[in-house]
Residue, then its C-alpha position, 0 to 999 in steps of 0.5 A: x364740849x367744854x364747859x359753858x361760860x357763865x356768861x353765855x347767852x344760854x346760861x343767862x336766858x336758859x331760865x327765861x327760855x324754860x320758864x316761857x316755855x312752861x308756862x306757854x304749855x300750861x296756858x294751851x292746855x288751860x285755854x287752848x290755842x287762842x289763849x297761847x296766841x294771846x299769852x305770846x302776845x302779851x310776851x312780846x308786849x311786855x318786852x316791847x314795853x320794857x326793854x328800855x328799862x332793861x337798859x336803864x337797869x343795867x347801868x345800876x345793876x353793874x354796880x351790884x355783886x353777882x350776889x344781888x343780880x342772882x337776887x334780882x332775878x330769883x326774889x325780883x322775879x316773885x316781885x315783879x311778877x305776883x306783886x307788881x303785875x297782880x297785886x300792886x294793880x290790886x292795890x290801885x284798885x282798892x285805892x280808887x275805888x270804895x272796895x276792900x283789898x279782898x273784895x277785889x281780889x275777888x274780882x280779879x279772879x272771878x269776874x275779870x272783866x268788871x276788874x279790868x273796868x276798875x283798873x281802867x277807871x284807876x288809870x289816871x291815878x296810874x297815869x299821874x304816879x307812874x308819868x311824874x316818876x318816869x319824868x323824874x328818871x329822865x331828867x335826873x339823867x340829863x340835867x346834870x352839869x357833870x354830863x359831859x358825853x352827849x348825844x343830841x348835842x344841843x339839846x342835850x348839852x343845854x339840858x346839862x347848862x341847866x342843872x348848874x342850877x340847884x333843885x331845878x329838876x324839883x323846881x320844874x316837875x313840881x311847877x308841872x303838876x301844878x299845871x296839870x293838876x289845874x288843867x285836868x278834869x275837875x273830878x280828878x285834880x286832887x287825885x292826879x295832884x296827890x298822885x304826881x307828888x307821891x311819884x316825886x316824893x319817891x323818886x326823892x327818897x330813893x335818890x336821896x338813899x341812895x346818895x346817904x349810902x355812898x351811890x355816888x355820882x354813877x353817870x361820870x364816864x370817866x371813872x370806874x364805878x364803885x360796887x355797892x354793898x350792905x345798905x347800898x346794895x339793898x337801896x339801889x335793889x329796892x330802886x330796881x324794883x320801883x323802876x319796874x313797877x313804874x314801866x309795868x303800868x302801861x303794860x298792865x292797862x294795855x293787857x287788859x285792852x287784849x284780854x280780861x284773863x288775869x291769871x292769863x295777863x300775869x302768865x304773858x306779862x310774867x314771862x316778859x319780865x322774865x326775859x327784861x330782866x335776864x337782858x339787864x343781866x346780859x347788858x352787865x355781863x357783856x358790857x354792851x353800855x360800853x360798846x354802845x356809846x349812845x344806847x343809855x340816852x337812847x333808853x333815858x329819851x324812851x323814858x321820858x317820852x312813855x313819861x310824857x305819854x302817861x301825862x299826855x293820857x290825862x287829857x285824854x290824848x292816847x297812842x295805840x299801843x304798838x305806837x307807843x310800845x315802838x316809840x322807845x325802840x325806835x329811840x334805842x335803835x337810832x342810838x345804837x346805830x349813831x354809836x356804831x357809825x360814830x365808832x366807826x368814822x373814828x377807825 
């Protein structure tokens, strides 16, 4: 047998195969085989959650060296597994209520499901932030005068009309939280204010260093994209890990829904982070955002939608979590199969 390719399926997801499989023998041997059935579970979850977000990913990631995707699934993975999926919900704990960080953390270990009912008391909070970022990132794709491919033609095309208007992302997203933050519950207009404004302030932030290190406009088709370096390179990795954080929140709180184990929810959520991220790798390497013509405005309409659905939960008006995990895919699916008829009809 020859030597295989570097980017053979096997070598980019052997890692997530070997670490899932691993980590699926300590859970049977900890908790036995219910504990496996729920760890599985929460696997395809984190999957189902995500796999938009390796799409959007794979688009910043191809402008980065071999050397910060090896990063991105090396040192991102500790991210977005200890941090982003144990401590950051720590931290919104903490935040929400009067506990201490070590206080906690106590709870998270020793009585996971007083924790869990902390996590849930947090959501709005949650909600807010991470709905107003996802908002941001779909908007910031499709109301760009210099979009020129469309896939829901009208619409999309309108959206487009509209960012010939200076700061009308801003302008919209800040007019919306207004509203919101007025509508809500009374006891949560200042949290869901503050929160929604940090979700703005960071996706700004983020862009506007981006843009200082020379991103660049990314999303014209029509021109190769420069690769990135030095503080570029470490930008638009930050950038990743934010994105990541932003779409693990709906799959932290739906966990907990499953499970109040928190060992065992970073165990499956662990392992499906695992898996996104060799996907973004694999999208890269093969080239699929080039052979799928659509398959990036089906992820960025996705975003917006699970956007909109954290939004929506302020007022209390929720999807099961298979409907709202499905939603996103359906959006993919309908984009990959209007791709691949449409290259088709052109043969």
């Amino acid at each position: 047998m020859g030597i295989m390719h570097r980017n053979h399926p096997l070598r980019i997801f052997g890692v997530s195969g070997l670490l899932t499989l691993v980590l699926g023998i300590w859970v049977a041997w900890v908790g036995g085989i219910e504990a496996l059935w729920i760890y599985l579970i929460l696997v395809i979850l984190e999957i189902t959650f995500s796999f938009d977000n390796a799409i959007v990913n794979s688009r910043i990631l191809m402008r980065l060296s071999r050397y910060w995707q090896a990063l991105f699934l090396t040192v991102g993975i500790f991210f977005a597994v200890f941090v982003v999926r144990f401590l950051l919900p720590v931290l919104i704990v903490v935040v929400a209520t009067k506990l201490n960080f070590i206080e906690v953390i106590g709870l998270a270990l020793r009585a996971p499901a007083l924790y869990a009912a902390e996590l849930h008391h947090a959501e709005p909070l949650i909600n807010a932030f991470g709905g107003t970022f996802l908002v941001m990132i779909g908007l910031s794709y499709f109301v760009d005068s210099e979009k020129d491919v469309h896939w829901l033609t009208h619409v999309e095309k309108a959206l487009a009309r509209v960012g010939n208007v200076r700061y009308i992302k801003l302008a919209v997203v800040l007019l919306a939280t207004l509203v919101i933050s007025l509508t809500v519950d009374p006891g949560l207009r200042d949290l869901v204010l503050w929160s929604s404004i940090f979700g703005i302030v960071l996706h700004v932030g983020l862009d506007g260093i981006s843009t200082l290190f020379g991103d660049g406009n990314s999303k014209k088709k029509s021109k190769k994209p420069t690769q990135l370096v030095g503080m570029a390179a470490f930008a638009m990795f930050a950038y990743l890990q934010v994105l990541d954080a932003s779409f693990s929140f709906d799959g932290v709180i739906g966990a907990f829904a499953i499970t109040s184990g928190v060992l065992l929810i970073m165990a499956g959520l662990g392992a499906g982070a695992v898996w996104v991220r060799s996907l973004t790798v694999y999208l890269v390497r093969t080239g699929t955002l080039a052979k799928y013509r659509y398959l990036e405005h089906g992820a960025h309409w996705a975003i917006l939608a699970l956007g909109a659905l954290m939004l929506a939960k302020l007022y209390h008006l929720e999807l099961p979590e298979w409907a709202t995990g499905s939603l996103g895919l359906v959006f993919i699916v309908a984009a990959v199969t209007t791709s691949v008829l449409e290259k088709r009809s052109k043969k």
